[in-house]
C-alpha positions in Angstrom: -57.3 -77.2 -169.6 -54.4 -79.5 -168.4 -52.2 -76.3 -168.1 -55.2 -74.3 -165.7 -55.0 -77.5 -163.3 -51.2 -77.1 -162.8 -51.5 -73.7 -162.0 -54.4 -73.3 -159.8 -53.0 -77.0 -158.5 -49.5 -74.7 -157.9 -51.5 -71.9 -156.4 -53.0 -74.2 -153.6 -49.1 -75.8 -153.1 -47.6 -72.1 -152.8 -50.5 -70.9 -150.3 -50.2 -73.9 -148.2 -46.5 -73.7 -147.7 -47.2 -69.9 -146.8 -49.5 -70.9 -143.9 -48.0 -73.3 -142.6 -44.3 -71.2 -142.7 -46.4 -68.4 -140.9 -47.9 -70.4 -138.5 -44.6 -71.9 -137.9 -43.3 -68.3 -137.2 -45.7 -67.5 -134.7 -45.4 -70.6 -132.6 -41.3 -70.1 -132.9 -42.0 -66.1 -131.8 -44.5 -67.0 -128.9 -42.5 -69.9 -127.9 -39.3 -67.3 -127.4 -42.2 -64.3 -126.0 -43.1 -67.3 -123.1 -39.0 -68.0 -122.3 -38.8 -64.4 -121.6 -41.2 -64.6 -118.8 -40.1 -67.8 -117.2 -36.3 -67.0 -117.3 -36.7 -62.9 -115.9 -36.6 -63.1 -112.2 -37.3 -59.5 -112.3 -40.4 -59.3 -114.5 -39.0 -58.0 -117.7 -40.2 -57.1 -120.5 -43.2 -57.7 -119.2 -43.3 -55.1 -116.1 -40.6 -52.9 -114.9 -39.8 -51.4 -111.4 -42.2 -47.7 -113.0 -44.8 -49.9 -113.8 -48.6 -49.6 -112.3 -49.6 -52.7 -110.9 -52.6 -54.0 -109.0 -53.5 -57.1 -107.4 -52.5 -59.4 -104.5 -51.0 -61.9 -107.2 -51.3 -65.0 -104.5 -51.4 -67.4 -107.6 -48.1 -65.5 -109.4 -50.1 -65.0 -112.2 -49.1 -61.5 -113.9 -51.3 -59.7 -116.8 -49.5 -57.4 -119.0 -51.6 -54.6 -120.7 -50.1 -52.3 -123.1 -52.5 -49.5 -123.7 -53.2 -45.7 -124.3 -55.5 -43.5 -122.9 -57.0 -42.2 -126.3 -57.3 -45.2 -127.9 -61.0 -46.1 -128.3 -60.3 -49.8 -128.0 -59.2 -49.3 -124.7 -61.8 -47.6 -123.7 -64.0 -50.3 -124.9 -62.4 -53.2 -123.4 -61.6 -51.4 -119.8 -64.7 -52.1 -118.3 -63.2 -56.3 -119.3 -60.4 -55.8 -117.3 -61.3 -54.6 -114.4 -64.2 -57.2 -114.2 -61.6 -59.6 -114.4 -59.5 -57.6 -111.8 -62.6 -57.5 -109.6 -63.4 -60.8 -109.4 -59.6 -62.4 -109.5 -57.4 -59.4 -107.6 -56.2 -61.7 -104.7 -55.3 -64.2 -107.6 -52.9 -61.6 -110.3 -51.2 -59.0 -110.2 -52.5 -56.4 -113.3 -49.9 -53.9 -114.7 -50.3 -51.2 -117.1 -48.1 -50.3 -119.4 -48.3 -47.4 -121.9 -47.6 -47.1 -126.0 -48.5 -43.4 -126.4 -49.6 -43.8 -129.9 -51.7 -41.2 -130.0 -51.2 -37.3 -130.4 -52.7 -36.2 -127.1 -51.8 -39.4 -125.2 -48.7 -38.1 -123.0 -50.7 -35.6 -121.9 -53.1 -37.4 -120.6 -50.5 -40.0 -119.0 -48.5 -37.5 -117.2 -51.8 -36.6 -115.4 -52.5 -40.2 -114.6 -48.4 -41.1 -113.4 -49.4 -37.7 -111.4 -52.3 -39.1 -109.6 -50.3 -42.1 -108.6 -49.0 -39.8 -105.8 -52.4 -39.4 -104.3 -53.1 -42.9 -104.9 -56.1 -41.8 -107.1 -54.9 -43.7 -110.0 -57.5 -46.5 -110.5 -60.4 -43.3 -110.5 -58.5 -41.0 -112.7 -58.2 -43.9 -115.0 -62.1 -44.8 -115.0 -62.5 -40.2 -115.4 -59.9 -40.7 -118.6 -61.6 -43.6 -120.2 -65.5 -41.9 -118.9 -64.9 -38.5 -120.4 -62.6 -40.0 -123.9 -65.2 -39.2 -126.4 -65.0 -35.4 -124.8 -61.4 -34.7 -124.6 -60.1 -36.9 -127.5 -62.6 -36.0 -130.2 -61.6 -36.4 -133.7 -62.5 -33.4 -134.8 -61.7 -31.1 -132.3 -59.2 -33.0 -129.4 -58.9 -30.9 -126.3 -57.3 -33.0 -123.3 -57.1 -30.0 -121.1 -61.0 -30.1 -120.9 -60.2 -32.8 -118.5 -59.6 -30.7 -115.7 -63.1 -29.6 -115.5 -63.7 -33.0 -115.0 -61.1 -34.5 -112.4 -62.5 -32.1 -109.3 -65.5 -35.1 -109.3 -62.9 -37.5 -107.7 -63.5 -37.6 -104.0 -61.0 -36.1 -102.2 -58.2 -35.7 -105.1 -56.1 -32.5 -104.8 -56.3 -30.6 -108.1 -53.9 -28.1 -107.2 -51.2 -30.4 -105.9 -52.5 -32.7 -108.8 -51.4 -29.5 -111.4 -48.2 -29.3 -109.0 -47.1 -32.4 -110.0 -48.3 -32.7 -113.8 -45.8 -30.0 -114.5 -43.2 -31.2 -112.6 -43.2 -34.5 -113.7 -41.3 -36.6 -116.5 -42.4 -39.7 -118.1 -40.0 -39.3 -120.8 -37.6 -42.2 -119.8 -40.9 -44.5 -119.1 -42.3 -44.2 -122.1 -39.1 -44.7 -123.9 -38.8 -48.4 -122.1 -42.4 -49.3 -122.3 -42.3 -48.6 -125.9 -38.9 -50.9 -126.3 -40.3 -53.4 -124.4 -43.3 -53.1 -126.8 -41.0 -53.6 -129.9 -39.7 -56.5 -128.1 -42.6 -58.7 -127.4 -44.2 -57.6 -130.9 -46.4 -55.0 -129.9 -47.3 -52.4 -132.0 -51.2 -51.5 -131.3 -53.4 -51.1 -127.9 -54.6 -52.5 -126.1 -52.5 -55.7 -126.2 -52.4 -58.4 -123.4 -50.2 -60.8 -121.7 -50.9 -63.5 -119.4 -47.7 -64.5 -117.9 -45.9 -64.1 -121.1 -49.1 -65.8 -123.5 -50.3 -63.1 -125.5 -54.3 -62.8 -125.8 -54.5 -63.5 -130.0 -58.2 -62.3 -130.0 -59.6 -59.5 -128.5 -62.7 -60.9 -126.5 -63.6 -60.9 -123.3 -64.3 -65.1 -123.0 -60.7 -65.8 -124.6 -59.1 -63.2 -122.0 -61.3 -64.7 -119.0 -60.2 -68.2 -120.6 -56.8 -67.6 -120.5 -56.5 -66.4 -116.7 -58.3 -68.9 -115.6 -56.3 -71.1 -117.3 -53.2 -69.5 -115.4 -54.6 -69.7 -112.0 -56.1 -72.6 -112.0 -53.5 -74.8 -113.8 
């Protein structure tokens, strides 16, 4: 009996040191993730000069969002951020960067760095997310389906649109947004950052939370 109480006793001992080790390591990481953005005069890693950005950003508060057009999580959480963009855009600056995780993801992003030319991004964006359970299905993914699509977008010009599609290359972008990914510890979508504090949980208080806490501090 004696013997079961030192090892459940040395169970407890082991676990505790583990936690408190871990949490140790994720204060020291986010701790070194926040020096980054204070000590970069020019924004990186968290936005670079490609980067899509929106937003007024009188109060020099910057949000980070590393996402992918097929990923179903961003789809569900878009809406979220452009409520908070909505009601705070004179306040941040929003900018979008990309971890094409996904097999039909580039695709899809060379038609959205594309529409930047028109300045159509923001509603080929809302198409993208709108039409995702289409074009990205599971069983049978066809992004090209979204070209039957894009023709709703007042005044966007599909043929110059197509022009530019296959003319352009996101290669080097991706390449950098995905470094800059590895180096802030960001391996899934979406992922946040406001002014360099990553958003640890997924929900739509803690992210309002956490601008507010950045403009109004």
């Amino acid at each position: 009996m004696q013997n079961k109480k030192t090892v459940i006793t040395s169970i407890i001992v082991v676990l505790s040191i583990f936690i408190i080790a871990a949490m140790f390591f994720k204060s020291e990481k986010q701790e070194k993730i926040e020096k980054l953005a204070q000590n970069n005069e020019n924004g990186a890693p968290f936005v670079r000069e490609h980067s899509v950005k929106f937003g007024n950003n009188k109060k020099n508060v910057v949000i980070t969002e590393f996402t992918d057009p097929e990923c179903p999580s961003c789809r569900a959480f878009y809406p979220a951020i452009y409520n908070i963009y909505k009601d705070n855009y004179d306040d941040i600056s929003l900018v979008v960067r990309y971890l094409d995780n996904h097999k039909n993801s580039k695709y899809v992003i060379k038609i959205l760095e594309a529409s930047r030319k028109q300045n159509k991004y923001k509603e080929v964006q809302a198409l993208v997310y709108k039409y995702q359970p289409a074009w990205a299905d599971k069983q049978n993914p066809n992004p090209k389906i979204l070209w039957t699509f894009l023709p709703n977008i007042e005044d966007l010009d599909i043929e110059q649109l197509k022009k530019d599609v296959s003319s352009i290359n996101i290669d080097k972008m991706l390449e950098l947004d995905r470094k800059d990914a590895t180096t802030l510890g960001v391996r899934g979508t979406p992922s946040f950052f406001v002014n360099g504090k990553k958003l640890e949980t997924l929900s739509y208080q803690e992210f309002v939370d956490l601008v507010e806490s950045e403009i109004y501090k």
